[in-house]
Steps between C-alpha positions, in 0.01 A plus 500: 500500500333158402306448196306154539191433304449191650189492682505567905226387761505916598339476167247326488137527612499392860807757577412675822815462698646819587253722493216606670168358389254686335256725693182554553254759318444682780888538536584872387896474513499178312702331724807576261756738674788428204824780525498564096788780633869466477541629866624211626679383191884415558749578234761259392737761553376545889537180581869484431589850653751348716696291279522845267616684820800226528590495191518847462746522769698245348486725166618812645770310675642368173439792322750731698804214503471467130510886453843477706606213325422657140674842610782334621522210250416705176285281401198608249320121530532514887371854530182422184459189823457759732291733283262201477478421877424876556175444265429195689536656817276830328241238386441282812476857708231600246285163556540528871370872502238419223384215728438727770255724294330217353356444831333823529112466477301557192341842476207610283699628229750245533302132505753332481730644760851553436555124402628576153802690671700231445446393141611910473784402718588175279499753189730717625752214638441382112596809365808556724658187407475540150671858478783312741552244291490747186777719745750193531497446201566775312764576754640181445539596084644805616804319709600299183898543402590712820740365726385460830672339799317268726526400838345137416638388894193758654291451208452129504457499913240746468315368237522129712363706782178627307464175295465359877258734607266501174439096543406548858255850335391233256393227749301724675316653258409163263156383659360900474590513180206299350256746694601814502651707141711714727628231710588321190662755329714557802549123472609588121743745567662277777490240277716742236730588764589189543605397202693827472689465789598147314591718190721710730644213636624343178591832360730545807678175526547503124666831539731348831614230246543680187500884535238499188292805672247529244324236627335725780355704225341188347368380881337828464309460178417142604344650809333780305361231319349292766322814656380638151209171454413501845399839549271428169391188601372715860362737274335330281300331800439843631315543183303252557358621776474843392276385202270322725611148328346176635742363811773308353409086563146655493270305266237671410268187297540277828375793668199534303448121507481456861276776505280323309515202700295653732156357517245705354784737349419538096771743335773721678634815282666867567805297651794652610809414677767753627768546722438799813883398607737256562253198688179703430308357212147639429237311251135632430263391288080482414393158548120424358281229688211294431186665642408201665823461691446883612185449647599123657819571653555876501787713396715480812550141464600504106730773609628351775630186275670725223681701739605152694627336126647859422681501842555075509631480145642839405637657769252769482338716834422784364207490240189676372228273375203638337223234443198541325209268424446403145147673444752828585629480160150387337366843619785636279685668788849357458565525122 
């Protein structure tokens, strides 16, 4: 989301592109027919269902020739690989079913829909990959000064195999990931497969050249250690929205100032800023006018040009704007 303060023609006093002009007094409905709902809202997540489908597939694929290659191979940092691609392949199904719920309509004790199913969904993929990496790597302690024999041949072919398949999983997935938390941390965990299967790699044709097999226990605490900050960094954004903090790239003073760039607009307070899901930003906010501007131009125009900065500068559609006149709060009605 932008955060400008520079001023904008949608701004300033002769806006009226856009919207509807302003009615008569004889005209009941107002003339204003604005959806404030979210039942048309898309979710970030939604939008990129198919890509999640693929690279599911893709997942699940990789997944079972790694488990071969690990049983056959004996290899701990091929099978911790594999243990990782079955979270990623766990996580992206959980975004893809969450994304189908989120589209159920809102209900009257739930206002918001089922939108926030998958910030619960991101929390639980964030909580998954931390006890995985916390797994491998204890496991990996564990294996220290046993002698293990390793098939490095089958090892480093099927790590090549799911290196491969990751970076095409990664390509996919890297424009979603700015929208959507659970198509990013999908994009995360591919991302950490990835550079696991690389650890596996190495680990394998150091062991073809030198027979030094403790190296596959080290590929597996490096990879333990690439999944461990990722699944905090996921939840740490999940937070985030949980908490009802401002959007991130939100600014909250530009907000406020362009606001107040609206003619006849005197003081704007009560602000907040959260995140509904992935994509969905909400803002509301009491905005006081002069009384002369109230009576000239009429409330549906003043609210028609902060909803157009809100939506022009901020990224903003759904809103809730209370405006009052300034006598309101001479009559000692808002404290």
């Amino acid at each position: 989301m932008t955060s400008h303060v520079e001023q904008d023609p949608d701004c300033e006093p002769g806006f009226s592109a856009g919207h509807p002009a302003r009615p008569s007094a004889g005209d009941e409905s107002g003339g204003h027919a604005h959806d404030h709902g979210l039942q048309g809202a898309s979710t970030a997540t939604g939008k990129h269902r198919k890509r999640l489908i693929i690279v599911l597939s893709i997942t699940l694929s990789v997944f079972v020739i790694q488990v071969v290659g690990a049983l056959i191979s004996n290899s701990l940092a091929l099978l911790a690989d594999a243990g990782h691609m079955l979270t990623d392949a766990t996580g992206v199904a959980i975004a893809l079913i969450a994304s189908l719920i989120a589209t159920l309509p809102a209900t009257s004790k739930r206002t918001y829909g089922y939108l926030r199913v998958e910030i619960l969904a991101a929390l639980i993929n964030g909580i998954v990959l931390g006890v995985i990496a916390v797994v491998i790597f204890v496991q990996a302690i564990a294996r220290f000064g046993t002698e293990v024999e390793i098939e490095s041949g089958i090892m480093l072919w099927a790590a090549v195999f799911g290196g491969l398949a990751n970076l095409v999983s990664l390509l996919i997935l890297r424009s979603g990931q700015k929208e959507s938390l659970n198509v990013r941390g999908a994009y995360l965990e591919v991302l950490g497969d990835l550079l696991g299967s690389v650890a596996v790699v190495v680990a394998a044709i150091i062991i073809m050249l030198t027979g030094w097999t403790t190296v596959d226990q080290i590929a597996s605490i490096g990879i333990a250690l690439l999944i461990f900050p990722r699944a905090i960094s996921l939840l740490r954004e999940v937070a985030a929205v949980l908490l009802e903090g401002t959007p991130k790239g939100f600014n909250l003073d530009a907000t406020r100032d362009h606001m107040l760039a609206v003619p006849g607009v005197t003081e704007v307070h009560d602000v907040h800023a959260w995140t509904i899901t992935s994509g969905v930003p909400a803002f509301s906010a009491h905005v006081t006018v002069t009384d002369a501007s109230w009576d000239e131009r009429g409330y549906h125009d003043i609210l028609d040009e902060l909803r157009a900065c809100l939506h022009e500068h901020f990224d903003v559609d759904h809103s809730t704007i209370q405006i009052e006149p300034a006598s309101h709060g001479d009559t000692g009605a808002h404290p």
